[in-house]
PLY file of the C-alpha trace (Angstrom):
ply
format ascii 1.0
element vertex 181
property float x
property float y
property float z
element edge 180
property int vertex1
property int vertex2
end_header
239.12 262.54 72.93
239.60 265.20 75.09
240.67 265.80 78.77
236.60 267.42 79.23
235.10 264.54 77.24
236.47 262.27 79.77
236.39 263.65 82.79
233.41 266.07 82.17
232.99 266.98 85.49
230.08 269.85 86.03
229.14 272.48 89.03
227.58 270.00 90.92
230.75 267.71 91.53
232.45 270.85 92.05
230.44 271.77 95.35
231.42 268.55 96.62
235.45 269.03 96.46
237.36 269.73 98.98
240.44 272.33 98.56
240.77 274.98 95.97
239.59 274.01 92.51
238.15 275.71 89.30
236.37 273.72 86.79
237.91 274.30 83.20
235.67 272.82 80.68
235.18 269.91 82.89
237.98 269.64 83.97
239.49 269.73 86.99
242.30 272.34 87.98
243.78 272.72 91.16
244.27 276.20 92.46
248.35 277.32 93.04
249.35 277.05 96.92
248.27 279.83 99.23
249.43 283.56 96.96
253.00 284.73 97.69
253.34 288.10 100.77
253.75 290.39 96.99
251.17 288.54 95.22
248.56 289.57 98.40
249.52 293.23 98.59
249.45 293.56 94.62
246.32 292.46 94.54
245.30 294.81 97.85
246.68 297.55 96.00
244.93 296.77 92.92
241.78 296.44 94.15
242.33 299.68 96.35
242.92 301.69 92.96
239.81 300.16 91.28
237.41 301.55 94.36
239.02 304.98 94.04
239.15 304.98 90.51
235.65 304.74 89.86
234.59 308.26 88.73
230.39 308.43 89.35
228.44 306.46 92.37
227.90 303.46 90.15
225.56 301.74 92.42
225.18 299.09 89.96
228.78 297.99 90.36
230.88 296.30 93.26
234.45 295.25 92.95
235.10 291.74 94.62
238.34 289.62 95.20
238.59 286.02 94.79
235.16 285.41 93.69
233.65 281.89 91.93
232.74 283.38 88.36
230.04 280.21 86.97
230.76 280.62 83.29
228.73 277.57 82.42
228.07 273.89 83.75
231.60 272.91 83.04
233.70 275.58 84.03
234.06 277.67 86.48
236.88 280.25 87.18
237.89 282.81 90.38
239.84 285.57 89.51
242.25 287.53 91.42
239.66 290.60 91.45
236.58 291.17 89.31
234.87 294.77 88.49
231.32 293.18 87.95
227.59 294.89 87.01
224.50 294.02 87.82
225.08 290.75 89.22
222.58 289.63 91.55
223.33 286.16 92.17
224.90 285.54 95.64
226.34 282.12 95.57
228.97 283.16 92.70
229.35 285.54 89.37
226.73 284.34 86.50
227.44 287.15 83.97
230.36 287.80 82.60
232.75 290.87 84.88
233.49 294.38 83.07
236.79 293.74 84.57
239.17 291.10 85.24
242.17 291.32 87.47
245.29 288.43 87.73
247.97 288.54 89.55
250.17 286.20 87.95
252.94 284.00 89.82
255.13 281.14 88.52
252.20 278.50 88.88
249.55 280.32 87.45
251.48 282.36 84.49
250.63 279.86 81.74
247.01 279.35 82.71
246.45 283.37 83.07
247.92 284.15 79.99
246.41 281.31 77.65
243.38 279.33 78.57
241.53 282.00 81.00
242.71 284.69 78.37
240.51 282.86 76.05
237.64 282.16 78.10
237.36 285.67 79.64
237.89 286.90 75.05
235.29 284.48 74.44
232.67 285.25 77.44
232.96 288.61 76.21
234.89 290.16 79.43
235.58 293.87 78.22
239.23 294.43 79.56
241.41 291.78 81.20
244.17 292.92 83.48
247.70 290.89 83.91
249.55 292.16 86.88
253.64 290.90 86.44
254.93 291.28 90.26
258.67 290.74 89.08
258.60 293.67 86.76
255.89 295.60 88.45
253.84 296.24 85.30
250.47 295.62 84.13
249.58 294.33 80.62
246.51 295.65 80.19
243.73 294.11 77.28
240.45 295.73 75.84
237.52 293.47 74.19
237.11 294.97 70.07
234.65 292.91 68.11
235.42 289.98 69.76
239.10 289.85 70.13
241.43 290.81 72.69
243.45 293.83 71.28
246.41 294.90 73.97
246.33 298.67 75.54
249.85 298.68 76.66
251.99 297.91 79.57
251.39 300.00 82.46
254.20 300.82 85.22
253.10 304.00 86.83
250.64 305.88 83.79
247.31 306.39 84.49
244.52 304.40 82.82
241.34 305.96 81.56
238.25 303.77 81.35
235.26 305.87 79.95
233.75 302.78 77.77
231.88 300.65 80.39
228.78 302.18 82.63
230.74 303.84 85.09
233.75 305.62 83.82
237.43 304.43 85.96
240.81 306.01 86.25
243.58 303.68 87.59
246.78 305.07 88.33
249.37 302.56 88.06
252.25 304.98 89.90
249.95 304.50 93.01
249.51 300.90 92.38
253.48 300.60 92.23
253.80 303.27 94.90
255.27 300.48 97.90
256.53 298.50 95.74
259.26 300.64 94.17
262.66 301.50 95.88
0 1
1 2
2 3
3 4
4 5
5 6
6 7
7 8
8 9
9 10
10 11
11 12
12 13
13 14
14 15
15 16
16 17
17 18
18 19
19 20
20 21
21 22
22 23
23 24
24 25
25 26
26 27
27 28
28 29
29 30
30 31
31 32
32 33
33 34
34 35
35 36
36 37
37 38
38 39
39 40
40 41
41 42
42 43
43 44
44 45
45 46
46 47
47 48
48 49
49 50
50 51
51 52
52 53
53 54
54 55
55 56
56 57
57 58
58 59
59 60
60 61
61 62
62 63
63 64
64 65
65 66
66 67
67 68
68 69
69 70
70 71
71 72
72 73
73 74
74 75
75 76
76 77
77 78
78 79
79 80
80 81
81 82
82 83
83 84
84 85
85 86
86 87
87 88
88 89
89 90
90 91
91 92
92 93
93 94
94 95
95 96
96 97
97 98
98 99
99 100
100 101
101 102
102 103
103 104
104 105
105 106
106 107
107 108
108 109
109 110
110 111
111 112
112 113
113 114
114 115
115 116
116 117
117 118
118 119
119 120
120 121
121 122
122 123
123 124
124 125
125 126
126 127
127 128
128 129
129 130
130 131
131 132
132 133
133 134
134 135
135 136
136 137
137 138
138 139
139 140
140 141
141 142
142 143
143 144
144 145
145 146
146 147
147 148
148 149
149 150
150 151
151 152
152 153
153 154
154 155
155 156
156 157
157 158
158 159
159 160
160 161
161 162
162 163
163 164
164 165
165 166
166 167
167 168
168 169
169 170
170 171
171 172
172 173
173 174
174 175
175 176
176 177
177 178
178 179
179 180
């Protein structure tokens, strides 16, 4: 039996909790402590590089940070930063982003890399983004027939996205810029 089967907690017990949380197959996971001084200014910068990088007004598209993504009853995730399209629903994501952002730290490296990397393969989220603050790199993933298939590792390239609605150019050296001595 697993962990879900007997827990099986669902959105509704999740409004209820008090503290950081996301729901993982009903399941309960508690969010890492408050994100490191680099962790914050990573994610700034990221999200920063997204806005500029989109190419066209894409009116239909908003970039958010830290926002509950309602993948079904049972789980519910909140990603570092999301590049999301036509999503109307207010109270939290309901479809699945065009991007996903993490900025991964010591408490949250295992979870990025293995159970949200399969729910954001399996929901069908076209590129995921790991950000490694130690090394200053990106490991960057693209959705092909289903599977995650890696793009490279980005330190200060520049990233052409012309396969989603509104075409994106992140530059990685500007990303990096502050953070290099």
């Amino acid at each position: 039996m697993s962990m879900a089967e007997i827990l099986n907690y669902t959105y509704e017990d999740y409004l209820n909790w008090e503290g950081e949380w996301e729901l993982i197959e009903g399941a309960p996971v508690s969010m890492a402590p408050a994100p490191t001084k680099i962790h914050q200014r990573l994610a700034a910068e990221m999200f920063k590089a997204l806005h500029l990088g989109l190419k066209d007004e894409c009116s239909e598209c908003e970039i958010l940070y830290e926002t509950d993504w309602k993948v079904s009853e049972e789980t519910l995730v909140r990603p570092d930063i999301v590049l999301t399209c036509e999503d109307e629903h207010e109270a939290y994501l309901s479809k699945a982003p065009r991007i996903i952002v993490e900025i991964l730290s010591p408490s949250t490296a295992k979870k990025d890399e293995t159970i949200k990397f399969d729910i954001y393969e399996r929901e069908g989220v076209q590129y995921y983004m790991l950000v490694y603050p130690d090394d200053l790199k990106v490991k960057v993933y693209r959705l092909q027939e289903g599977r995650y298939v890696k793009v490279g590792d980005y330190t200060h390239e520049v990233l052409e996205l012309d396969t989603m609605e509104c075409a994106l150019s992140l530059d990685f050296r500007q990303v990096f810029k502050k953070f290099r001595k």
